[in-house]
C-alpha angles and dihedrals in degrees: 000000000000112000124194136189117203134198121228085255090060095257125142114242098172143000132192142185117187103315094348115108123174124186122204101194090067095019089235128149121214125198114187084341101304111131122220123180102222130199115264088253106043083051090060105051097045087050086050097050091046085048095063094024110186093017115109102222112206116242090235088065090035092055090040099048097038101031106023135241088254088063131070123227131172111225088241087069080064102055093045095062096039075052089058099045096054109064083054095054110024131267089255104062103060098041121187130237108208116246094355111062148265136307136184116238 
């Protein structure tokens, strides 16, 4: 069940899906309670991927929406951050579609 907490300006303070919580204000993820400080980045694509929870999201929109088109990534800096995100959350909550792109389960 995705859960989300809104500002009176429409702005997302928190989201949450079963015993994931992220804040936005500190850019912090907890899992069971349990608080980690993320990088900007790896906030953002984990936000990303909640936001749009059991949908597979290309890398192509991934790198483009988190990154920017003006940036260039290689698709390994992906999978380092969806590396790093996983051990906080669990692997088996971002699974990987081969050759397309990343969801959240």
């Amino acid at each position: 069940k995705l859960v989300m907490e809104v500002t009176n300006d429409s702005e997302v303070k928190r989201i949450k899906i079963d015993d994931i919580e992220l804040d936005n204000s500190d850019m912090t993820i907890s899992v069971k309670g349990k608080k980690t400080q993320v990088q900007k980045l790896e906030f953002e694509l984990i936000y990303y991927l909640m936001q749009n929870k059991g949908k597979t999201i290309t890398r192509e929109i991934l790198m483009r929406d988190i990154w920017g088109a003006d940036v260039y990534v290689g698709c390994r800096t992906i999978d380092v951050c969806v590396c790093k995100l996983r051990k906080l959350v669990g692997s088996d909550k971002i699974k990987k579609k081969k050759n397309v792109g990343y969801s959240f389960e």
